[in-house]
C-alpha positions in Angstrom: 0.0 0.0 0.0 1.3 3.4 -1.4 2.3 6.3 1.6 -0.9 7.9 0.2 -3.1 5.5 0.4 -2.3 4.4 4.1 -2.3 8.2 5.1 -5.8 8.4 2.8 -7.5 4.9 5.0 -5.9 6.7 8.1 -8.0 9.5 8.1 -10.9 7.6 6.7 -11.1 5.7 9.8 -11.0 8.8 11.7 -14.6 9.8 11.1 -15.4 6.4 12.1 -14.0 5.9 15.5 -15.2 7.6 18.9 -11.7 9.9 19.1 -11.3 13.5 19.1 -8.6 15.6 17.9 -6.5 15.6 21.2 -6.7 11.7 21.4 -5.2 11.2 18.1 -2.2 13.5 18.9 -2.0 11.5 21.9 -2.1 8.3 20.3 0.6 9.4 18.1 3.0 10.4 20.4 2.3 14.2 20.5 0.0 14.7 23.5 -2.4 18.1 23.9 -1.1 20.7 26.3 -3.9 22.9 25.5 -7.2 22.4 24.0 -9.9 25.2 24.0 -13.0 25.0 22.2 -16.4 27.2 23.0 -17.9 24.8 20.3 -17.1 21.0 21.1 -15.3 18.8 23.7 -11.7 17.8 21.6 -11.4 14.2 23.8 -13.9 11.7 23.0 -14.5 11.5 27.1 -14.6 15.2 27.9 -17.7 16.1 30.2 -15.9 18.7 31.9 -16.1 22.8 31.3 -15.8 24.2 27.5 -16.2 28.3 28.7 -17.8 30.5 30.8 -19.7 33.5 30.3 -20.5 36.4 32.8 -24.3 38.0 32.4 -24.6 41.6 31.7 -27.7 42.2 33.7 -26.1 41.1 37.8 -22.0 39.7 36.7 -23.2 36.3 37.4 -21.3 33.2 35.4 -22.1 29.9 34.4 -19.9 27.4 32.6 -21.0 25.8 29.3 -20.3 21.6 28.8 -20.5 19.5 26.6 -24.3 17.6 25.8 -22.5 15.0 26.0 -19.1 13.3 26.5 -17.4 14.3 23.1 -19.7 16.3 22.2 -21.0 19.9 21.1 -21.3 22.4 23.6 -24.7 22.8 24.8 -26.0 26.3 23.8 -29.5 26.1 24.9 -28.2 26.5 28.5 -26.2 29.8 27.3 -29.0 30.6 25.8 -31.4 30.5 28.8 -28.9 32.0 31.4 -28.3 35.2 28.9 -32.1 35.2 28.5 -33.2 38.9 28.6 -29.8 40.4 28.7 -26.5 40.2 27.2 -23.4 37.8 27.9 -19.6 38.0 27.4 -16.8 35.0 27.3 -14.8 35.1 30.7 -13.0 32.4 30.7 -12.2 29.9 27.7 -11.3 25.9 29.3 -8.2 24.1 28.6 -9.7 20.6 28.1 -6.2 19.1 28.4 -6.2 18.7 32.5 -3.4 21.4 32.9 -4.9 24.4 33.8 -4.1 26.1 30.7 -7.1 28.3 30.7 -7.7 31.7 28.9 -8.9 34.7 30.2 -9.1 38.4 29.3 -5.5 39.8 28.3 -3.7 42.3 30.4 -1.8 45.1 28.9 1.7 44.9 27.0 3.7 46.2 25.3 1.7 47.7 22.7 -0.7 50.8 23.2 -3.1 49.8 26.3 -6.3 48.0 25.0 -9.7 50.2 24.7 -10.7 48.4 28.1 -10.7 49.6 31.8 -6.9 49.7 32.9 -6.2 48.6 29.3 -6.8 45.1 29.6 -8.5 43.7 26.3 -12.5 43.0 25.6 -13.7 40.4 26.1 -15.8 38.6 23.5 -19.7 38.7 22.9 -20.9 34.8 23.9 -23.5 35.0 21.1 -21.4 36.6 18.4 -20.1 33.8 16.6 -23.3 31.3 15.7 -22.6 28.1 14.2 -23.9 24.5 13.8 -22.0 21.2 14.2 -24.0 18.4 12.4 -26.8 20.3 13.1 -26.4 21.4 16.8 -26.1 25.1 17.6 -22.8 26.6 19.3 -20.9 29.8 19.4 -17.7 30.5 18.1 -15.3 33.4 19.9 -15.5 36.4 18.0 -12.6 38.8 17.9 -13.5 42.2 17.3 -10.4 44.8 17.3 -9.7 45.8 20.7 -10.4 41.5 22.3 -7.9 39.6 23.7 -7.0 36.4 25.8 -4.0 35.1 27.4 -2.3 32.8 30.0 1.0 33.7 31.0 1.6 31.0 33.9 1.3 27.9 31.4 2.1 24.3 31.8 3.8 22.0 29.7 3.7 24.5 26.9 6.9 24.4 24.8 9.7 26.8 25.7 13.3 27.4 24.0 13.7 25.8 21.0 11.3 22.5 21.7 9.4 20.8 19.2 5.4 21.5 19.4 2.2 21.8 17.3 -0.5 24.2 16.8 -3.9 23.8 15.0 -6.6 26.2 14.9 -10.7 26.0 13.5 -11.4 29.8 12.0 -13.7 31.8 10.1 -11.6 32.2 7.0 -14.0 35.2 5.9 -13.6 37.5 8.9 -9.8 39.0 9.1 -8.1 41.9 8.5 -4.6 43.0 8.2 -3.7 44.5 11.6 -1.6 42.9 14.2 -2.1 40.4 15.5 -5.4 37.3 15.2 -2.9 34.8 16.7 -3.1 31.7 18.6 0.1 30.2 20.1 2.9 30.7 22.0 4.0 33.6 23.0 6.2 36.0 25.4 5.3 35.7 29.3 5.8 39.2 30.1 3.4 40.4 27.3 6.2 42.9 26.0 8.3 42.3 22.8 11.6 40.6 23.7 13.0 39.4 20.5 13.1 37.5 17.3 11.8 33.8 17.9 10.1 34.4 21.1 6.3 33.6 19.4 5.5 30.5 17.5 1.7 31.0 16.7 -0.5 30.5 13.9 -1.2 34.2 12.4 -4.7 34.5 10.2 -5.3 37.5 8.0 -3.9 40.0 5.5 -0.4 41.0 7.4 2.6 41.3 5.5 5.3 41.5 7.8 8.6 39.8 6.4 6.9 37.4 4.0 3.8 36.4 2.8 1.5 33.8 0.5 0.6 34.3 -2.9 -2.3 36.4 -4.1 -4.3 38.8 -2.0 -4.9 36.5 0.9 -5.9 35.8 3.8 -3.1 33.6 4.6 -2.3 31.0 7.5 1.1 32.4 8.4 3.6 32.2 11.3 3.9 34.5 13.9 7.6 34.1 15.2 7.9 37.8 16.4 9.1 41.0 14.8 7.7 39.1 11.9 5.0 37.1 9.9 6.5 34.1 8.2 5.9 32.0 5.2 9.0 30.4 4.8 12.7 30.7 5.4 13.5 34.3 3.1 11.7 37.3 3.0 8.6 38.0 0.2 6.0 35.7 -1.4 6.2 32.1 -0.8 3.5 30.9 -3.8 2.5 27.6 -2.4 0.9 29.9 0.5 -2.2 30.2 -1.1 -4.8 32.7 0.1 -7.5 31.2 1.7 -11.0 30.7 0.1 -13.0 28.6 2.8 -15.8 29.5 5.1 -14.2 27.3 7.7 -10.3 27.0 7.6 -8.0 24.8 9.5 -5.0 26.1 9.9 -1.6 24.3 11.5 1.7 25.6 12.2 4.5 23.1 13.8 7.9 23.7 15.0 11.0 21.8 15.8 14.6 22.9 16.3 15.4 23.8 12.5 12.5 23.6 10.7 8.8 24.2 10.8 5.9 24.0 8.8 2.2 25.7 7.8 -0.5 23.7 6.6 -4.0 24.7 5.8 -7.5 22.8 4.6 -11.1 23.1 3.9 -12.6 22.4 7.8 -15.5 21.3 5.8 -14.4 18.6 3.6 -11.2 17.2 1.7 -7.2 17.1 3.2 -4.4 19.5 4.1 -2.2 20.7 2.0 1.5 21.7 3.0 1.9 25.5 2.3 5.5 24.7 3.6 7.7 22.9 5.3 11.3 23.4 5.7 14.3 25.6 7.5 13.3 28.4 10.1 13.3 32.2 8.7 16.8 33.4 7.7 17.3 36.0 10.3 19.3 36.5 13.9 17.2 34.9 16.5 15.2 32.3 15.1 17.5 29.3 14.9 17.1 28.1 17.2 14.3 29.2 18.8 13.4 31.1 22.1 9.8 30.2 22.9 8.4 31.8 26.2 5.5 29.7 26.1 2.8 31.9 27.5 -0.6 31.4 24.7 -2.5 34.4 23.0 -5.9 34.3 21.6 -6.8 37.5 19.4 -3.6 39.8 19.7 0.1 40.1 19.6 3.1 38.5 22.0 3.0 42.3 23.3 -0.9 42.3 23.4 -1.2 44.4 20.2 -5.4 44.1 19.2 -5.9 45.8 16.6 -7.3 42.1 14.6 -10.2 41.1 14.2 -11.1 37.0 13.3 -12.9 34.0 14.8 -11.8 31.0 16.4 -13.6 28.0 17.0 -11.3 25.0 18.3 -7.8 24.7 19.0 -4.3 23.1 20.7 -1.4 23.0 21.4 0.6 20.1 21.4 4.3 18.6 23.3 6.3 17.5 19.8 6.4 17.6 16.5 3.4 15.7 15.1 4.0 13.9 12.2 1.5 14.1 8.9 -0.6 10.9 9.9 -1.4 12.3 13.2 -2.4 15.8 11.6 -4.3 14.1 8.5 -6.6 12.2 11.2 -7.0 15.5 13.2 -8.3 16.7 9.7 -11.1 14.3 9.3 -12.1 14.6 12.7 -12.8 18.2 12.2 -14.9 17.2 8.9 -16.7 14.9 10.8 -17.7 17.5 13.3 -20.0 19.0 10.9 -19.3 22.9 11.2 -22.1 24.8 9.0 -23.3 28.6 9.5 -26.4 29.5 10.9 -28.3 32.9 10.5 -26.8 36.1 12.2 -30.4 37.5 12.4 -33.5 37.0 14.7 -36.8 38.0 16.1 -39.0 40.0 13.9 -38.1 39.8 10.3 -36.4 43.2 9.2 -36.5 42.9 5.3 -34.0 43.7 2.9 -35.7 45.8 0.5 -38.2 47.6 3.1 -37.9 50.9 4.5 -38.5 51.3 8.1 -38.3 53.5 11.2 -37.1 52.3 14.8 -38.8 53.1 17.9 -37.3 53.7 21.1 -39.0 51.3 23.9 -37.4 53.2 27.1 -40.7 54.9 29.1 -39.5 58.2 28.6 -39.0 58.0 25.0 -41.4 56.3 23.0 -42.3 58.5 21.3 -38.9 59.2 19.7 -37.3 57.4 16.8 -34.2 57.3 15.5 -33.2 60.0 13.1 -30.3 61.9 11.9 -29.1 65.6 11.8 -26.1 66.3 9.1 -24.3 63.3 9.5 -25.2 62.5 13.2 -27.4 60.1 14.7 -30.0 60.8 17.5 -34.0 60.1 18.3 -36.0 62.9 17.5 -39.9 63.1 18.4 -41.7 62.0 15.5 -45.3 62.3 14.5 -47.3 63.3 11.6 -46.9 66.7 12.6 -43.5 66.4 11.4 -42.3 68.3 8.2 -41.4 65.9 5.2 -37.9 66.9 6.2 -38.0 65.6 9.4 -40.0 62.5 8.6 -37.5 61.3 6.2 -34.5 61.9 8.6 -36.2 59.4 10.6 -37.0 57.1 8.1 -34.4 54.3 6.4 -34.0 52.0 3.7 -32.6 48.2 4.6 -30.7 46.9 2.3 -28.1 44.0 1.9 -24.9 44.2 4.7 -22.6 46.0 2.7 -20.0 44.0 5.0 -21.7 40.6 5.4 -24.7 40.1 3.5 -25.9 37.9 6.4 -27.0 41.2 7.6 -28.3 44.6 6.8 -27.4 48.2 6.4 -29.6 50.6 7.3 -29.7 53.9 4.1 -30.7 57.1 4.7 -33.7 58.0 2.8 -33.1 62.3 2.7 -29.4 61.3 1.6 -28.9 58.5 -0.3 -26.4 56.5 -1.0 -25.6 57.1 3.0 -25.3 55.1 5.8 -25.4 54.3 9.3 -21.7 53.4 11.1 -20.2 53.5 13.8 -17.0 55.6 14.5 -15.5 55.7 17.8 -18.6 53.7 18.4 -20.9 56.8 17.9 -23.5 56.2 14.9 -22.9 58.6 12.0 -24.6 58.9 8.7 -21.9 58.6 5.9 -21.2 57.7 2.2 -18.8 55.0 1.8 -15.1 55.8 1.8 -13.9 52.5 -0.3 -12.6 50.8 2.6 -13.5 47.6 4.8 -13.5 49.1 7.8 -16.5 51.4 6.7 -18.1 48.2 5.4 -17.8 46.5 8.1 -18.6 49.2 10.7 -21.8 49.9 8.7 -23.4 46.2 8.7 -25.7 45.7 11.7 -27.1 42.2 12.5 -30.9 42.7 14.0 -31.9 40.2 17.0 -34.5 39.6 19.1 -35.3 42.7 21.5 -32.8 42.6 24.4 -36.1 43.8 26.5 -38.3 41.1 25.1 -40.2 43.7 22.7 -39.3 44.4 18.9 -35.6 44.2 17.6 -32.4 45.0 19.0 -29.7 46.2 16.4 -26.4 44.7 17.1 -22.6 45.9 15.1 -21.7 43.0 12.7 -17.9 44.2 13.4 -18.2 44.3 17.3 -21.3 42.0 18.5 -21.4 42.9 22.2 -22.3 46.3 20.8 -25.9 47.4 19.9 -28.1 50.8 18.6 -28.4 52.8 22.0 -30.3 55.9 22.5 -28.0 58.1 25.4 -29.3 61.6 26.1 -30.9 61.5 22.7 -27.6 60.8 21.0 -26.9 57.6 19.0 -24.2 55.4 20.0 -23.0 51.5 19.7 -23.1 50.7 22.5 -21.8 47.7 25.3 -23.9 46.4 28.6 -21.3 48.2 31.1 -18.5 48.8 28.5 -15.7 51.2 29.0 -17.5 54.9 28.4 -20.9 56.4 29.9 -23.3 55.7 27.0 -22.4 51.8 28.0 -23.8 52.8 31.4 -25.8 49.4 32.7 -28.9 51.8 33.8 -31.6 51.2 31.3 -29.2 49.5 28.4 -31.8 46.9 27.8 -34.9 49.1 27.3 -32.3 51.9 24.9 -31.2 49.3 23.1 -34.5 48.0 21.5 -36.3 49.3 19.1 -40.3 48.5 17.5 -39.5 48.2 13.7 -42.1 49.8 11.3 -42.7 51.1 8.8 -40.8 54.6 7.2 -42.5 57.4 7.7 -41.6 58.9 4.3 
């Protein structure tokens, strides 16, 4: 039997036995240091913890499990404790037994985080919705500005030993700041030299060297550097990547290292490279730290944005057997998208207005003046003017068309974004960031009435009336229009119709 063919059965009889990703590296000699997941248990006999979330409403947790040993997380019980409010990720599991848990990053090196005393946001629980074989979970979305980290590891790899890293992502949300990492990384959180980080980078940087095309990429992050090979510029068999779900590996031992990237939907990995480390002072041999980053930078720079879904860390170098039946496994789990929408149906193609629901302001709805965004008191006493500053059309996401952007009907070709997360009404400028920052996913009323109208780009963040001002705004964020006081009742809003 050909190498191919024994590699091909191999992986074949992955999907077939009860095994998840961490047992296989075990059973090939490679064991899991870390394994987190917010979406499935990665050992076929895992009942224990997944994540935990804190509620917006009292700063009460609960930990997510498995439905089953194995299995997918349970949502429904997310799902009921967030009930009526609004939920963050506190604390994302190491499944492997050794403690290796993640929690919110502390500040680096880099500029301090957006966050009080510049540690990093957390992530929205329900910002990431996916399916695996047909059961609902939630993925850990990384808006610019979130971060996790553990800098007091064990049995994470250090100096120049051997070690593997695999990640599940969303291979259509990136963007080319620094840094949506996973891996290992410095333990002081500050920059201390080439070949200190050995993480899997996703997204558009171009630091050193880079794949082929436009990207995205799975590169390396070996700090002071992205890396797709041993010399600076392109390596071409670094192709960009074109899947809705990506698995991306990077592996190191002392001399070489590798990248590898497939569909984790169907079909095999391919080997974008494999071969010497980068060419440069620092990085042969190595220097690993081993602290492990989610979201940012070895110094905590979070200026990324991505979404992770399952991932580990491993002790050694494991060979292409081990990593093809990894692969399968992850096919086998079934991951599929799900709608980013909910509760009443807001149409593309309709043109609506949005109600406050807060006692003292129903009466108002959400309008503009020049370019900014506030409620104004709105009846048909109203001049046309005014009606149709309060009045918008809904048309396809302009950054995800699993969503909506909402169009100014007095200036078209306008559009609601947020901006230092105040709402302004503005033309495109060309750019993904306006895109992005101008795609809104409704949801069922936070308040249990209506819709509320949550940022595509930053999901904890929703349409919030302050003081008559529009903002996007968090449950207890960082500024005073996140203020808990009244945030569910200012952030829904009774869809109907425009009233010109």
């Amino acid at each position: 039997m050909s190498r191919f063919s024994s590699l091909l059965t191999l992986c074949l009889v992955a999907t077939l036995v009860a095994a998840g990703p961490c047992d296989f590296y075990s059973s090939g000699g490679t064991p899991c240091v870390a394994a987190h997941s917010t979406t499935r248990a990665l050992y076929s006999a895992y009942t224990g913890s997944l994540y935990q979330v804190v509620r917006g409403s009292d700063n009460a947790t609960t930990n997510v499990t498995p439905l089953s040993a194995g299995g997918v997380a349970n949502a429904a019980a997310q799902d009921s404790f967030c009930a009526g409010t609004t939920c963050l990720i506190s604390i994302i599991y190491d499944q492997s037994g050794r403690g290796n848990h993640l929690t919110q990053a502390p500040p680096g090196g880099a500029a301090a985080g957006p966050n009080v005393n510049g540690y990093d946001y957390l992530a929205a629980a329900d910002g990431a919705p996916v399916t695996l074989n047909g059961h609902k979970a939630y993925g850990v979305f990384v808006s610019p500005g979130t971060g996790y980290r553990n800098d007091a590891t064990s049995g994470i790899a250090t100096g120049d030993e051997p070690e593997g890293i695999y990640a599940v992502l969303d291979g259509t949300h990136y963007n080319g700041a620094c840094c949506f990492d996973y891996g290992n990384a410095e333990v002081s959180a500050h920059d201390t030299g080439n070949g200190h980080m050995e993480a899997l980078y996703f997204g558009l940087g171009t630091g050193y060297g880079t794949g082929s095309g436009s990207g995205p990429w799975i590169l390396a992050d070996m700090e002071n550097g992205l890396y797709a090979g041993s010399t600076a510029g392109v390596n071409d068999a670094d192709l960009p990547v074109t899947w809705r779900f990506v698995t991306g590996i990077v592996k190191g031992e002392p001399g070489n290292w590798a990248i590898k990237a497939g569909n984790a939907q169907s079909g095999a990995l391919s080997t974008y490279y494999s071969g010497p480390r980068p060419d440069l002072a620092g990085y042969n041999p190595m220097s690993k730290e081993g602290a492990i980053i989610l979201g940012i930078g070895g110094d905590n720079s979070d200026g990324a944005q991505g979404t992770f879904y399952e991932g580990v860390m491993t002790s050694g170098y494991p060979p292409d057997e081990t990593e093809c039946a990894v692969q399968a496994d992850i096919v086998a789990a079934g991951y599929a998208t799900t709608p980013l929408v909910s509760g009443p149906a807001v149409s593309v193609g309709s043109a609506v207005s949005l109600r406050a629901t807060t006692a003292c302001c129903t009466t108002r709805y959400l309008a503009h003046t020049g370019t900014e965004v506030n409620t104004q008191v709105t009846s048909t006493a109203n001049t046309s003017a005014e009606l149709l500053s309060a009045s918008w059309n809904v048309v396809t996401g302009l950054g995800n068309s699993a969503c909506v952007s909402f169009e100014s009907r007095d200036t078209p070709g306008s559009y609601i974004r947020h901006s230092g997360f105040e709402l302004y009404v503005n033309a495109p400028d060309g750019s993904t960031l306006f895109e992005t920052d101008a795609t809104w996913c409704p949801v069922a009323g936070i308040n249990g009435a209506g819709n509320s109208i949550r940022s595509w780009s930053y999901p904890s963040h929703y349409f919030r009336h302050y003081n008559a001002i529009g903002y996007a705004a968090s449950n207890g964020g960082p500024t005073v229009f996140d203020a808990p006081a009244l945030f569910n009742n200012d952030t829904t809003w009774i869809v109907g119709a425009a009233w010109a």
